[in-house]
FIDOMI-490982 format. One record per atom (N, C-alpha, C): x, y, z; residue number from 1. Coordinates in pm, whole numbers. Layout:
N
X,Y,Z,NUM
...
***
This chain:
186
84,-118,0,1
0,0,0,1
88,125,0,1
81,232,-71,2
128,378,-99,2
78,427,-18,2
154,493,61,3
123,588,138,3
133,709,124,3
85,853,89,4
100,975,59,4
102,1078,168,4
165,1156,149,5
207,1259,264,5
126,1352,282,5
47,1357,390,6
-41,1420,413,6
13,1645,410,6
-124,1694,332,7
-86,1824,350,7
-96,1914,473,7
19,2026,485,8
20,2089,606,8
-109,2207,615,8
-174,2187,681,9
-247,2274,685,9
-231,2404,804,9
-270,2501,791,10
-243,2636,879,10
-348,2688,948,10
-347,2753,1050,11
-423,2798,1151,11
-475,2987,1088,11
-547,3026,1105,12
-517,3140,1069,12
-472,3238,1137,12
-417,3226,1242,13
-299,3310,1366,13
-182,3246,1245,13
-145,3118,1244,14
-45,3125,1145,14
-18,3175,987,14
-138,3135,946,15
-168,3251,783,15
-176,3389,800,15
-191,3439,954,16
-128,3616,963,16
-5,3635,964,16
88,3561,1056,17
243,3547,1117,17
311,3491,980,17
245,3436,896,18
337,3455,757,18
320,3601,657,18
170,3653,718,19
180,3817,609,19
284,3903,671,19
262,3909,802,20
385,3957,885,20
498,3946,852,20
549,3819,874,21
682,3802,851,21
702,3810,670,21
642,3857,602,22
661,3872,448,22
637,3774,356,22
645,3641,404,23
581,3522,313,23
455,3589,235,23
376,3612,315,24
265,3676,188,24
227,3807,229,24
236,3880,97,25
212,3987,62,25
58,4008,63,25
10,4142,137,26
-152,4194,117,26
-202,4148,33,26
-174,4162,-81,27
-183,4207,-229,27
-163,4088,-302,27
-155,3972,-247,28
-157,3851,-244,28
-251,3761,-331,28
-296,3732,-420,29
-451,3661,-440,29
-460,3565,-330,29
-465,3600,-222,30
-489,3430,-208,30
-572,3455,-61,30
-633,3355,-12,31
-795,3293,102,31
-713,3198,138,31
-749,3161,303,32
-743,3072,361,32
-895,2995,381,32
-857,2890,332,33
-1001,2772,345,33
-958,2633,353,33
-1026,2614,504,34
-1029,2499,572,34
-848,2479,568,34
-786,2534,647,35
-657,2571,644,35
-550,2568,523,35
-575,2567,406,36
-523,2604,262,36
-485,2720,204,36
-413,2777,209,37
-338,2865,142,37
-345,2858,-55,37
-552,2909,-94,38
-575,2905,-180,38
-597,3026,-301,38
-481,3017,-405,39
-486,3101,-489,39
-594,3116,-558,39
-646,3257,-564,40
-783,3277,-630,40
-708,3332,-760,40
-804,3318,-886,41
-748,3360,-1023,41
-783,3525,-1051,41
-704,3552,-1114,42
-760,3697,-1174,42
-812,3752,-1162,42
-910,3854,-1072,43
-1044,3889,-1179,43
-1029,3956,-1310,43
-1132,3902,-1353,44
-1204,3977,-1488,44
-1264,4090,-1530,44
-1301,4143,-1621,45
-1337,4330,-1609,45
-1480,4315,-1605,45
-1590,4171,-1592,46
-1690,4163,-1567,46
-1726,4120,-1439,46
-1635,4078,-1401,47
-1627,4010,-1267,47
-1613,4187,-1146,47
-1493,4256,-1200,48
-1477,4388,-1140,48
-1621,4449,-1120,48
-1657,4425,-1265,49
-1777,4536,-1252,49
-1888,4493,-1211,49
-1883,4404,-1175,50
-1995,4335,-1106,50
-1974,4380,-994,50
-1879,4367,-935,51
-1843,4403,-793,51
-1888,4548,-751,51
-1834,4620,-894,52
-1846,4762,-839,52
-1996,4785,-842,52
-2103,4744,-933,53
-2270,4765,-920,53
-2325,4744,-797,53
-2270,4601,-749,54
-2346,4577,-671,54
-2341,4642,-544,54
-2146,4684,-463,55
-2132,4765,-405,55
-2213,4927,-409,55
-2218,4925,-505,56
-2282,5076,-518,56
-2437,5088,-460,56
-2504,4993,-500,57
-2625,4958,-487,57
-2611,4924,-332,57
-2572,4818,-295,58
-2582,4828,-138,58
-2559,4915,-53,58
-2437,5053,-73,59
-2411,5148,2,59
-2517,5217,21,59
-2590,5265,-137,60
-2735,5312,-122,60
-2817,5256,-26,60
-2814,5169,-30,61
-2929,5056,72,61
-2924,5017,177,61
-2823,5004,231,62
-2788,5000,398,62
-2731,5058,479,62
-2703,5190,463,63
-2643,5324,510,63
-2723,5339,669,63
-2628,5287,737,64
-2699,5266,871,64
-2837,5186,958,64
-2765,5088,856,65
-2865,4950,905,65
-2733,4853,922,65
-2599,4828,787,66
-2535,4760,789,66
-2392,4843,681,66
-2310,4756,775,67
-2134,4798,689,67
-2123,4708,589,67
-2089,4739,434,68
-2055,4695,310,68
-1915,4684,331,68
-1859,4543,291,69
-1699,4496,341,69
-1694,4474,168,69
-1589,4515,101,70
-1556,4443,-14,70
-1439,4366,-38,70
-1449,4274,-51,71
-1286,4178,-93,71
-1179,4205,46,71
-1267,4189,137,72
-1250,4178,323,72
-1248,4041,391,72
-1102,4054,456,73
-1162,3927,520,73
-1282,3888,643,73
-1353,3753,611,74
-1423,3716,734,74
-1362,3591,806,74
-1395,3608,932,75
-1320,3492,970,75
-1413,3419,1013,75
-1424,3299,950,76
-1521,3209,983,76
-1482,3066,1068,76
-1348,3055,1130,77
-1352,2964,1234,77
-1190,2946,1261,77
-1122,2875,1308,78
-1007,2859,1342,78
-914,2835,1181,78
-934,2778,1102,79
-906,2758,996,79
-918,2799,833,79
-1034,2906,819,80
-1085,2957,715,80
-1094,3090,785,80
-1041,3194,641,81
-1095,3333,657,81
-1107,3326,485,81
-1165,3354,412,82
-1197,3385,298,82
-1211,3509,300,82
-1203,3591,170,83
-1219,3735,147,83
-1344,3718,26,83
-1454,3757,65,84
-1591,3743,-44,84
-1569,3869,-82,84
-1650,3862,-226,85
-1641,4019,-295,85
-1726,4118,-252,85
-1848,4072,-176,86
-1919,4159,-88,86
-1945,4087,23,86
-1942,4147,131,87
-2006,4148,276,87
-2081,4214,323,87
-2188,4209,387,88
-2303,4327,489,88
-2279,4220,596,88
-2216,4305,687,89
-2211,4292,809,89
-2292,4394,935,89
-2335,4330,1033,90
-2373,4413,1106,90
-2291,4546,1148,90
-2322,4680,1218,91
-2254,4777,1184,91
-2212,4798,1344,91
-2111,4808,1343,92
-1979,4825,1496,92
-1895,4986,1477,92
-1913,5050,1555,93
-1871,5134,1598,93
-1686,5172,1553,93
-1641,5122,1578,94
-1450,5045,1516,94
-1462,4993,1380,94
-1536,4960,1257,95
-1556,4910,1156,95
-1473,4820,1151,95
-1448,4753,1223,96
-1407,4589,1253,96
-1276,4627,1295,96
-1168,4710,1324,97
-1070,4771,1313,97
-957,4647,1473,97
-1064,4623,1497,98
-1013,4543,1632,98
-996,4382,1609,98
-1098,4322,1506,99
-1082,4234,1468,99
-1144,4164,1316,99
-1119,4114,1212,100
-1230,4084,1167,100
-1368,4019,1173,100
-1446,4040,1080,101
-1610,4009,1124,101
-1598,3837,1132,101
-1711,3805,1258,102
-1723,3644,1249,102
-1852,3578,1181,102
-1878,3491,1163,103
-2017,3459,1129,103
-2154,3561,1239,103
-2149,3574,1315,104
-2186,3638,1431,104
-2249,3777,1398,104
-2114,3829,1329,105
-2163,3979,1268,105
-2203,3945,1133,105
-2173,3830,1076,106
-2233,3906,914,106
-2385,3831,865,106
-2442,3926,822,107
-2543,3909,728,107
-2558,3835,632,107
-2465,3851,508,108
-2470,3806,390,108
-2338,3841,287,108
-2312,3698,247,109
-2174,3697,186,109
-2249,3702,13,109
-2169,3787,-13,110
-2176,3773,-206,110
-2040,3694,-290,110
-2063,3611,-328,111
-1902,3583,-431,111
-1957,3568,-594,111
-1914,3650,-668,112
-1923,3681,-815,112
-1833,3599,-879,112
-1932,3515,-959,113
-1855,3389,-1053,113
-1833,3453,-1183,113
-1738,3459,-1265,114
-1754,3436,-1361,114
-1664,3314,-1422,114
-1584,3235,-1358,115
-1538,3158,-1440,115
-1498,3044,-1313,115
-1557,3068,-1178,116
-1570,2984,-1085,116
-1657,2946,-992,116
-1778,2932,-1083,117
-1925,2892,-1037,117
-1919,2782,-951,117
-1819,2646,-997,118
-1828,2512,-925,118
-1764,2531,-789,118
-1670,2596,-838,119
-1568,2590,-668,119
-1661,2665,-563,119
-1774,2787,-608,120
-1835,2850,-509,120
-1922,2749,-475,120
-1961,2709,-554,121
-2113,2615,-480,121
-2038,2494,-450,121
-1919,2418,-476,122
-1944,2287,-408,122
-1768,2334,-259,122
-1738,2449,-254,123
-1628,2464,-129,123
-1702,2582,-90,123
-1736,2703,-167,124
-1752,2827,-41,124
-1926,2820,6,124
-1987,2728,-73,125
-2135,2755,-46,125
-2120,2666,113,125
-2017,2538,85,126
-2097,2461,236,126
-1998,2492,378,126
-1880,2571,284,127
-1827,2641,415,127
-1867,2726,504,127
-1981,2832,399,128
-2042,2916,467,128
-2169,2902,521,128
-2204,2762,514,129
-2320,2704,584,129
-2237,2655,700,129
-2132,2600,686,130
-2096,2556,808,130
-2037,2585,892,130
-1995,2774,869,131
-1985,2856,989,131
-2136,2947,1000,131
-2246,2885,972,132
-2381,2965,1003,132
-2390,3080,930,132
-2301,3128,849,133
-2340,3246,742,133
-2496,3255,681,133
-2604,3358,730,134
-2753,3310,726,134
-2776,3343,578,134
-2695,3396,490,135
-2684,3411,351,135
-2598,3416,278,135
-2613,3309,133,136
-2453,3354,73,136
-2578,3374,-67,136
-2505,3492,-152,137
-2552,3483,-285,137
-2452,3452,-360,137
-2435,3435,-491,138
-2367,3320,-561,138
-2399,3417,-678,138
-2320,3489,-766,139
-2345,3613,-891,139
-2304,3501,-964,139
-2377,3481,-1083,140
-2315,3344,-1184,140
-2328,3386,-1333,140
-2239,3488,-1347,141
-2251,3556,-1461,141
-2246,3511,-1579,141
-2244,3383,-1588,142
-2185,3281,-1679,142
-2340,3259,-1700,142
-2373,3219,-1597,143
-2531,3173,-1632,143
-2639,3267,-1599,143
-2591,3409,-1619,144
-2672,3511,-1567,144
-2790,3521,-1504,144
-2778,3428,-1349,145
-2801,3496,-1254,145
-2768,3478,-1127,145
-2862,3524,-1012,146
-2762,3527,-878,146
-2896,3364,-817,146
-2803,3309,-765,147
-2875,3217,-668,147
-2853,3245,-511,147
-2933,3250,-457,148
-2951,3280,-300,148
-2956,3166,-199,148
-2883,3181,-106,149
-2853,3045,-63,149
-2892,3086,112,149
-2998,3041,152,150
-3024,3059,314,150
-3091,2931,376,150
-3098,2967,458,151
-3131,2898,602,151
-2985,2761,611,151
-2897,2805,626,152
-2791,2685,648,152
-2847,2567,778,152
-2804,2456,716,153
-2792,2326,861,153
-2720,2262,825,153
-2645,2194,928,154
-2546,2059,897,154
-2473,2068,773,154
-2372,2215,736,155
-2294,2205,636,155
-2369,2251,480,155
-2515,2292,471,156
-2575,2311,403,156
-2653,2404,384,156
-2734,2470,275,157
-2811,2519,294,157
-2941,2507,249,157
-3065,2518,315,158
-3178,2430,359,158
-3227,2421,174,158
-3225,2621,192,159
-3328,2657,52,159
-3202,2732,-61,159
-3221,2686,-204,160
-3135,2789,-271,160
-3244,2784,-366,160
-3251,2939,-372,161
-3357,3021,-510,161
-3292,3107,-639,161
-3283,3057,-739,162
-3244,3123,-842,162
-3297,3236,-880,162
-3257,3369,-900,163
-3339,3462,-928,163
-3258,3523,-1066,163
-3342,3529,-1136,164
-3283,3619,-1301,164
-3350,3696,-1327,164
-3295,3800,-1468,165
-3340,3875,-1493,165
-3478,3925,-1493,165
-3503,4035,-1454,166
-3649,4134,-1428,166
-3678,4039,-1306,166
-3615,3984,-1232,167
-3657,3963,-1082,167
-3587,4073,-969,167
-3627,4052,-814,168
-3539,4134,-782,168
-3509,4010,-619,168
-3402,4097,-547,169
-3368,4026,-406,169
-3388,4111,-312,169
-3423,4030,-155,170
-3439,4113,-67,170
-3370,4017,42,170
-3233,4062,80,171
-3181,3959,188,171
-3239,3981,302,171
-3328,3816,353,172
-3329,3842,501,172
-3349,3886,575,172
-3263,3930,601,173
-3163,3991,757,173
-3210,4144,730,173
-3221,4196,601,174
-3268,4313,593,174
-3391,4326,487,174
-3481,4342,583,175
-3626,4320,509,175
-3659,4456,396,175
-3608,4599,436,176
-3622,4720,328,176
-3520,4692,253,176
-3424,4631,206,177
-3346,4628,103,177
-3399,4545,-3,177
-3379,4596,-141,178
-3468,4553,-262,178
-3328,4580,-379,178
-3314,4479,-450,179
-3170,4509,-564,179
-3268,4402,-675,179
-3263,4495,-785,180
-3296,4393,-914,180
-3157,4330,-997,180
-3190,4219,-1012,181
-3080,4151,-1109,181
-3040,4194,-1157,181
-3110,4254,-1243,182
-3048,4353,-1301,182
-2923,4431,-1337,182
-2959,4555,-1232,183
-2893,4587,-1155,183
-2751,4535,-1126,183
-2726,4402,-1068,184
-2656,4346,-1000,184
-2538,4294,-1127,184
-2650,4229,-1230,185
-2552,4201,-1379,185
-2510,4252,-1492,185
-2580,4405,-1482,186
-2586,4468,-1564,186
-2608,4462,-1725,186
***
């Protein structure tokens, strides 16, 4: 029988103490998930601008209900901090300045696919069920549109609703917020 060498995985006190000590740079592409030191690809100038609509649209919309985090880390347990392209997090006084947000504070994670639809739904969708994240939306520009992913249990999430064009979303957690697909895909 072959035996293979198991990979080292990192804590994320230790995936800081390497930005520190210079191993990785800010500016870095790269997420820690489920202790992996994982390079994210490129973005794209549709992928950007996705980012930038939808940011825009939420600042409008939750201006003292909730803080808009973009391409921020969250820390979702001893081993994973991912940086999603949007965050609404609940709103703290320090704008997280003391620590980053935990499942605890955030609302609703956004990650904009355009050319990594699978990896979101089959690694960041059940990660973020399985630190209780009460929403992830899923931008799938490829297949133009956003799927909404709530009520997480046991690593999952209960309900996911596809919503496309001339529909609109209302996360949750914040019942006056209203964004059409639109909007969101331009």
């Amino acid at each position: 029988m072959v035996s293979l060498p198991a990979a080292r995985r990192f804590s994320v006190h230790e995936y800081h103490q390497m930005a520190a000590a210079g191993i990785l740079d800010e500016d870095d592409p790269v997420e820690l998930i489920e202790g992996e030191i994982v390079e994210m690809p490129p973005m794209g100038s549709r992928h950007a601008a996705c980012v930038v609509r939808l940011t825009a649209e939420l600042v409008l919309q939750v201006q003292g209900v909730a803080q808009v985090r973009v391409q921020l880390p969250v820390r979702l347990d001893e081993r994973s901090e991912p940086e999603p392209d949007v965050a609404l997090v609940k709103p703290r006084a320090d704008s997280y300045a003391s620590a980053h947000p935990d499942p605890n504070g955030v609302l609703l994670i956004v990650e904009v696919s355009d050319t990594t639809a699978g990896y979101d739904r089959s690694v960041k969708a059940p990660l973020y069920a399985r630190a209780g994240i009460p929403e992830f939306w899923l931008v799938d520009l490829a297949a133009q549109r956003v799927d909404a992913h709530r009520q997480p249990v046991v690593g999952r999430y209960r309900t996911v609703q596809a919503y496309r064009r001339g529909e609109r979303l209302t996360p949750e957690a914040l019942s006056g917020i209203d964004i059409a697909v639109d909007d969101i895909l331009g």
